[in-house]
VEXDREN-2710 file (C-alpha; in Angstrom, 1 decimal):
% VEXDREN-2710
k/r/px/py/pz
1/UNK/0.0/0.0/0.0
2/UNK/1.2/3.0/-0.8
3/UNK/2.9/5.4/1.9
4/UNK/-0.2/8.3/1.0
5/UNK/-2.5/5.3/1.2
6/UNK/-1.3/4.4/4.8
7/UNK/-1.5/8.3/5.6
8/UNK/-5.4/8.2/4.9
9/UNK/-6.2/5.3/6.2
10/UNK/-4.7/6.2/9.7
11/UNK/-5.9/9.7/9.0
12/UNK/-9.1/8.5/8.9
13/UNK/-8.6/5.9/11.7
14/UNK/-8.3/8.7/14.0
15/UNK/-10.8/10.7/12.8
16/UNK/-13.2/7.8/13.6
17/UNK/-12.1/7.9/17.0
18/UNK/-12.5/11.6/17.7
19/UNK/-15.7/10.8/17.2
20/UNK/-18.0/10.3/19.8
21/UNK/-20.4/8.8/17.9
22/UNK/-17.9/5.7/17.1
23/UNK/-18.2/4.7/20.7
24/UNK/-15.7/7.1/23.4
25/UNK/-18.7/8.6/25.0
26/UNK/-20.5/5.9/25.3
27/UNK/-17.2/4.1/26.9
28/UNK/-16.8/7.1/29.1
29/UNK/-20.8/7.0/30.4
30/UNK/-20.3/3.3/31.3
31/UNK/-17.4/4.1/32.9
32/UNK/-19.0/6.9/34.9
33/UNK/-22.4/4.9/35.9
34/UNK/-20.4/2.3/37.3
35/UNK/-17.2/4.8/38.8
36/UNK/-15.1/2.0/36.7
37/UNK/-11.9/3.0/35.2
38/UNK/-11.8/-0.4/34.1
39/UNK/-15.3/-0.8/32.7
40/UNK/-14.5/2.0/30.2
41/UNK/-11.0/0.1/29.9
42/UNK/-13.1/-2.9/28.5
43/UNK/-15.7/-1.2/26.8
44/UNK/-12.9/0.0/23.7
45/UNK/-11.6/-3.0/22.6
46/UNK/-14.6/-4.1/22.4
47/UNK/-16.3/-1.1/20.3
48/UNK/-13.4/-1.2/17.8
49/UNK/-13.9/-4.6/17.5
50/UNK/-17.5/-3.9/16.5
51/UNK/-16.3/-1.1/14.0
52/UNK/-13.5/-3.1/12.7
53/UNK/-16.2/-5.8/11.9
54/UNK/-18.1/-3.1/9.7
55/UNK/-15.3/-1.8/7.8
56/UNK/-13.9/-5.2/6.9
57/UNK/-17.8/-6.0/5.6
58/UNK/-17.6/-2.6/3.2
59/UNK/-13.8/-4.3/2.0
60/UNK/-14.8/-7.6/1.6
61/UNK/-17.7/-6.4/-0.3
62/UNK/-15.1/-4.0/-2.4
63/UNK/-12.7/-6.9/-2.9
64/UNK/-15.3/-9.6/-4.1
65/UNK/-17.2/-7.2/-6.5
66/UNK/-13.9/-5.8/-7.7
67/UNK/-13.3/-8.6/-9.8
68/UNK/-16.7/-8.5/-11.7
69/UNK/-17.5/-5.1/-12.3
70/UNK/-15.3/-3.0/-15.0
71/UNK/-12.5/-1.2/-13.7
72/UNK/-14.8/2.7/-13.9
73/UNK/-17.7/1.1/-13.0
74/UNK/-17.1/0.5/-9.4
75/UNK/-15.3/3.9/-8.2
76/UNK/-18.0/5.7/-10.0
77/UNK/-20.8/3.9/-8.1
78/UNK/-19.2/3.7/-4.7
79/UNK/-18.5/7.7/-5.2
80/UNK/-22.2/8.4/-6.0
81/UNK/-22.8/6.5/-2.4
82/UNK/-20.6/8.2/-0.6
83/UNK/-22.1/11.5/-1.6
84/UNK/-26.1/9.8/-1.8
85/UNK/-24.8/8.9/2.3
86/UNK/-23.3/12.1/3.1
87/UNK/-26.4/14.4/2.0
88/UNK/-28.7/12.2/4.1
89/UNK/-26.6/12.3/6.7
90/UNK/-26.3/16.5/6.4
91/UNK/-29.9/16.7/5.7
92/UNK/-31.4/14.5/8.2
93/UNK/-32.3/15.4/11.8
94/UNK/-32.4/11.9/12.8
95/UNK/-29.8/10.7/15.8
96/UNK/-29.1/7.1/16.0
97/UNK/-29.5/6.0/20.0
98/UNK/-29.1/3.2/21.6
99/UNK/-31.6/2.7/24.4
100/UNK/-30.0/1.9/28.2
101/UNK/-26.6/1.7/29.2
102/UNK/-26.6/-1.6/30.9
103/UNK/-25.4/-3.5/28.0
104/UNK/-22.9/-6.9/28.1
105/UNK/-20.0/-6.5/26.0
106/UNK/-21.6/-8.4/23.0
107/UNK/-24.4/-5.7/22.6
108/UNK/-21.5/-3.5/22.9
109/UNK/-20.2/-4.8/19.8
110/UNK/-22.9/-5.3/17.9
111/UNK/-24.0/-1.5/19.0
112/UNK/-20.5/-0.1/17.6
113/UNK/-21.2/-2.5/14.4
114/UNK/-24.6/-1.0/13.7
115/UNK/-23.2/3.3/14.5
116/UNK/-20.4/2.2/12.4
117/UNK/-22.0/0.9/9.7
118/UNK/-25.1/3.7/10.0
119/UNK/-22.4/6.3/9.9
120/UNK/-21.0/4.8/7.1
121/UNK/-17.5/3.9/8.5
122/UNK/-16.1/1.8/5.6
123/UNK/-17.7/4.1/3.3
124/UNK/-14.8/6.6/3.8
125/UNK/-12.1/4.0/2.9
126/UNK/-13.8/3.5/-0.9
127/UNK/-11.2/5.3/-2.8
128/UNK/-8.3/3.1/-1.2
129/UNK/-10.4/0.4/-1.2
130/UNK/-10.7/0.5/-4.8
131/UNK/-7.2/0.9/-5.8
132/UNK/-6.5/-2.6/-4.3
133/UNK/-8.5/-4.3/-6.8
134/UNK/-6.3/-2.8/-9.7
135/UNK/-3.5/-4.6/-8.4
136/UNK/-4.5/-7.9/-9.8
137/UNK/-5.3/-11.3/-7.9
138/UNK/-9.0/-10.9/-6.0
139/UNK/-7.1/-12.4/-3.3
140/UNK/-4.3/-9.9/-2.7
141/UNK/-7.8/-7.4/-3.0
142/UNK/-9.0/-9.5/0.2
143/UNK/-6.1/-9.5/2.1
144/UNK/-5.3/-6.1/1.0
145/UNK/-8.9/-4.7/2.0
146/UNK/-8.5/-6.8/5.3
147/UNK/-5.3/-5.4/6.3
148/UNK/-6.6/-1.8/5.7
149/UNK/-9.5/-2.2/8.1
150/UNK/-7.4/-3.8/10.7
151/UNK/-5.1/-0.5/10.2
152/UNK/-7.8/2.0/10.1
153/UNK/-9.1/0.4/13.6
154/UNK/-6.0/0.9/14.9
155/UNK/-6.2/3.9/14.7
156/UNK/-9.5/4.5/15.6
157/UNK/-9.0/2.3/18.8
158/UNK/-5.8/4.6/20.1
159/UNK/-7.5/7.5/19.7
160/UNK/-10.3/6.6/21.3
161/UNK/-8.8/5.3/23.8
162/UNK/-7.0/8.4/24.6
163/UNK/-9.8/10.5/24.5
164/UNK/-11.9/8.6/26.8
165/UNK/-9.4/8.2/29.8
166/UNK/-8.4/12.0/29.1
167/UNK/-12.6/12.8/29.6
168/UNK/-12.8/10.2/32.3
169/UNK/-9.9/11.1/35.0
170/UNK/-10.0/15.3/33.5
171/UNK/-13.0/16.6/32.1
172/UNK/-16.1/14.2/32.8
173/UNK/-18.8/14.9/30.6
174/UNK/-19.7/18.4/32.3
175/UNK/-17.2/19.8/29.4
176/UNK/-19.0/17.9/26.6
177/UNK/-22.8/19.6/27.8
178/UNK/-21.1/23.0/27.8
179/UNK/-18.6/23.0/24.4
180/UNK/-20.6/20.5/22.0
181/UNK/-20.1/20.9/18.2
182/UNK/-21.7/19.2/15.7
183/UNK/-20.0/15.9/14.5
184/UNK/-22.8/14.4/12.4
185/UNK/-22.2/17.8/9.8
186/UNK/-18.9/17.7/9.7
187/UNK/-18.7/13.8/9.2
188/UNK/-21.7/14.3/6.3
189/UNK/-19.3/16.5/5.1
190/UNK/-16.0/14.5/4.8
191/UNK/-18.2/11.8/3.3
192/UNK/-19.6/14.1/0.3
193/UNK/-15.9/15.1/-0.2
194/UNK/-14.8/11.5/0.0
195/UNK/-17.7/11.0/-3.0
196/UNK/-16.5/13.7/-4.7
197/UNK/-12.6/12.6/-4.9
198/UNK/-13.7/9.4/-5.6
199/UNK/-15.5/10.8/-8.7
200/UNK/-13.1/12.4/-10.1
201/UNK/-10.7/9.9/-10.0
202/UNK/-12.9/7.4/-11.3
END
């Protein structure tokens, strides 16, 4: 993979993980209920497990229909999603929730695979994605895609990581009710450019 490949892909990694929507907060209010450092020390592995298993759907997909769809064909329709995604997610006013905290670590996972996946996660990775398939073999596309979402999660999983035990032991979430921004626009956002790159490349 190329070195400005790797760049994006942990670029993007961490941009997951700033996110609180990809699963800090919700580490960070387990933690608090319970006053559990170690709850919350649980409660990331496991979400980046359940995002990792989303973005390694969205490759497997990209690897498999790589080989049967002419080489335009599939940046040019993976583009027009990412852009169809990112003005629904701009335009709509719904919030995904999740209903109680009490949750075993399972639900966590499958909760962090259903925001990932509903926020489009592996969606963002398309125009790398793609570029594996050009490289011959569907299996080196497999691998390939695979090893990108393992990177990408790593990513994510650090960052989040760090975020949460910075809110946890420093801020709490006082901070978060008093300086919130809007993370569903500007993610809607980097997905319509994502489209749009994608696009023109195609």
């Amino acid at each position: 993979m190329p070195a400005m490949s790797t760049a994006t892909v942990l670029l993007l990694g961490a941009f997951h993980g700033l996110n609180p929507a990809m699963g800090w907060l919700f580490a960070v209010a387990r933690g608090l209920q319970e006053r559990s450092r170690d709850l919350l020390l649980q409660s990331i592995p496991v979400i980046a497990l359940g995002h990792l298993a989303s973005v390694a759907l969205v490759a497997l997909v990209v690897a498999v229909t790589g080989s049967l769809v002419t080489g335009a064909a599939l940046p040019v329709a993976g583009g027009l999603v990412l852009v169809a995604f990112g003005l629904w997610r701009l335009l709509s006013s719904r919030h995904f929730r999740w209903v109680g905290m009490r949750l075993s670590l399972a639900q966590l996972a499958g909760w962090s695979f259903l925001m990932s996946s509903a926020h489009g996660a592996g969606l963002m990775l398309l125009p790398v994605l793609t570029g594996l398939r050009t490289e011959g073999h569907p299996g080196h596309a497999v691998s390939g895609g695979l090893a990108v979402a393992a990177l990408h999660t790593l990513a994510m999983f650090v960052v989040a990581g760090v975020v949460a035990l910075v809110v946890y032991e420093v801020l709490g979430l006082t901070i978060l009710r008093r300086a919130w921004f809007n993370v569903d626009r500007m993610w809607a956002a980097a997905l319509i450019a994502a489209g749009l790159l994608t696009l023109l490349q195609a």
